[in-house]
Phi, psi and omega in degrees: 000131155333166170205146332297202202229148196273010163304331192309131168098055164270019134093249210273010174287320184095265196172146150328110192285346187288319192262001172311323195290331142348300171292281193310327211262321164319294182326288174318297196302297203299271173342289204285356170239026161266325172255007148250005155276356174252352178291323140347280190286329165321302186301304188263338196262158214263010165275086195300343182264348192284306173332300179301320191278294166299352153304304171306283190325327167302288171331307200274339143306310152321297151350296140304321183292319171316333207267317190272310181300284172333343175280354174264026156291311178291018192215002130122036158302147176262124188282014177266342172287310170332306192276356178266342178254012153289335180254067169217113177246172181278168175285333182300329182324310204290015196250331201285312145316004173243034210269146181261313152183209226271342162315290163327315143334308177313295168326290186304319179281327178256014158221004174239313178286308171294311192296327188298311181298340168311282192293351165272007172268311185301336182277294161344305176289332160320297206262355209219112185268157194273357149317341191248341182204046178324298171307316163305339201264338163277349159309301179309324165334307166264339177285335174291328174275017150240052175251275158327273181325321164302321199270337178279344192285271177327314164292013182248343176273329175294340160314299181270015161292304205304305175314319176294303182235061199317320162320281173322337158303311151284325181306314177306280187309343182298301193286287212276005164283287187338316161305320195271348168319321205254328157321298201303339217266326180261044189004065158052233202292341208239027177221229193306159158240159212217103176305130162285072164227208205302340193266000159286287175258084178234024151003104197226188179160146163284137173278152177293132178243027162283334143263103160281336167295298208264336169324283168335313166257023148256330149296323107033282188276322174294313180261021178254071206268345187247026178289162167277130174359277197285328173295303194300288177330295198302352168246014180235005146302326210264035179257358140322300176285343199276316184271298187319311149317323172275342150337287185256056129106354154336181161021039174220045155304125176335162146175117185301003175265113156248088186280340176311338180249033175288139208295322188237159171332276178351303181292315160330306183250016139277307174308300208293327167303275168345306166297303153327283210305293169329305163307331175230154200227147175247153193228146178295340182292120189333305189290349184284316178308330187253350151313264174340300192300338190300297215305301176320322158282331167285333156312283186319295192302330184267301168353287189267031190237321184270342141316280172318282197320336203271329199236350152316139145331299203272024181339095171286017173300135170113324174333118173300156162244000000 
C-alpha cells in the first residue's frame, strides 16, 4: 500500500485513525533507526568527543521515537502490530549505513534528513485538526524544537569540520549529494520499505577501549534490532548521562569485559552489566553519585532482560553478535 493513504489530512475534518496510526508508526520506525545508525558511529568511531556528542543524539531520539510510538496505543493499535511495523524502515536507511564515515553521515543527516523529517511533522500539524488528533499534536509540541535545535547542532559541527579538515570535507559532502540524489528517488518517509534486521545493521569493528561503557553499549544498542521496544529503550537512553560523564573524564578504567565478543544476546547483557557495575564506584562527589544510579539501573535493567531472553520460546541464545 502506499503511505500515507489519501485520506491522511482532511483538513478541518481531521484524519482517519488508521491512518495517524499508520504515520506515528512509520515516523517512529524511521526516527528509532536513525539513532541506532548514529549508535553505530558511537561504538565505532574513533573520535571520542564526536563519540559523545552522538550519544545525546541517540538518547534523544529514542526519546521521540518512545513519544510517537505509544502513542499509537490511543489510536486502537494491536502491540503485535506495533511491534512489526517498528521493525519496518525505508530502504534508503541501507544507503544511509553505507555512510565512509561519520563525517559523512552527519551531513546526510543534519542537512538532509532531519530538516525533511522536520517539515513531515509540520506537514502532519498543518493537515490535522486538533479536535481529531489533539494528543499527536502535543507530542509534536514537544519533539520539533528539539528536531530544530538537532539540526542547528549538526550545522555547528560541520561547519567546523569542514574549517579543519576541508579535503575531507568535501569528499563527505560529495557521498551525501549522492545520497540524497538516491533518498529523492525513494520518497522518503513513503516509499520502498525494509525489514530491520541482521542484512541491515551490520556494521562491524574493534571497539574502542577508551570509553569502554559507552562503546559497548551503543554497540549494543545498534545490534539489538530485534530487542523488544522497552528492553531497547531502558538501554539507549541512559547513553546521553553516560557520555556526559565520559566527558568529564569518567567510565574509562581499563577493564578485560568485552561484551561485544560475547557468544549469545542473553550474555552480551550480562557481561554488559558486569561492566557498568565494574566502572562505577560510590563516592561523596555528588556527580559521581548520580553516575552510579544510572549505571545500576541500567545494569538491573540489561539483567533483566538477558534473564527474559534466556528463557523466551523465542529465545535469541546462539544468535551471533
Amino acid at each position: 500500500m502506499s503511505w500515507p493513504r489519501r485520506s491522511l489530512g482532511l483538513g478541518s475534518v481531521g484524519i482517519e485513525v488508521d491512518d495517524a496510526r499508520m504515520w506515528l508508526a512509520r515516523v517512529s520506525a524511521t526516527i528509532l533507526a536513525l539513532a541506532r545508525h548514529q549508535a553505530g558511529w558511537v561504538a565505532y568511531t574513533p573520535d571520542l568527543t564526536l563519540a559523545c556528542a552522538l550519544a545525546e543524539r541517540v538518547a534523544e531520539d529514542n526519546d521521540h521515537a518512545d513519544l510517537l510510538f505509544k502513542r499509537q496505543y490511543g489510536l486502537r493499535a494491536f502491540p503485535q502490530e506495533m511491534v512489526r511495523d517498528s521493525r519496518i524502515v525505508p530502504a534508503w536507511i541501507t544507503d544511509l549505513e553505507a555512510a565512509p564515515d561519520p563525517y559523512a553521515s552527519l551531513i546526510a543527516l543534519y542537512r538532509i534528513i532531519k530538516p525533511r523529517l522536520l517539515v513531515e511533522c509540520q506537514r502532519y500539524r498543518r493537515q490535522t485538526a486538533p479536535n481529531a488528533d489533539g494528543p499527536t499534536l502535543r507530542q509534536l509540541d514537544l519533539i520539533e524544537p528539539e528536531i530544530e535545535e538537532q539540526i542547528r547542532w549538526g550545522a555547528h559541527i560541520i561547519a567546523v569540520f569542514s574549517e579543519n579538515h576541508p579535503d575531507h570535507a568535501v569528499e563527505a559532502a560529495q557521498w551525501a549529494a549522492r545520497f540524497e540524489k538516491q533518498l529523492q528517488a525513494k520518497d522518503f518517509l513513503w516509499g520502498a520499505t525494509l525489514q530491520s534486521n541482521s542484512d541491515l545493521w551490520k556494521r562491524s569493528g574493534e571497539i574502542s577501549t577508551d570509553a569502554p561503557v559507552l562503546r559497548e553499549l551503543a554497540a549494543t544498542v545498534y545490534t539489538g534490532y530485534d530487542l523488544p521496544w522497552d528492553a531497547l529503550l531502558g538501554l539507549a537512553r541512559p547513553l546521553g548521562d553516560l557520555a556526559r560523564h565520559t566527558q568529564r573524564g569518567a567510565l574509562r578504567r581499563p577493564t578485560t569485559l568485552q561484551p561485544s565478543k560475547a557468544p549469545t544476546f542473553p550474555e552480551r547483557l550480562q557481561m554488559l552489566a558486569a561492566l557498568l557495575e565494574e566502572q562505577t564506584t560510590s563516592t561523596n562527589d555528588a556527580a559521581d553519585q548520580f553516575l552510579r544510579a544510572i549505571a545500576q539501573t541500567t545494569a538491573l535493567h540489561a539483567r533483566e532482560w538477558a534473564t527474559r531472553l534466556a528463557r523466551a520460546s523465542d529465545s535469541r541464545e546462539g544468535r551471533p553478535i
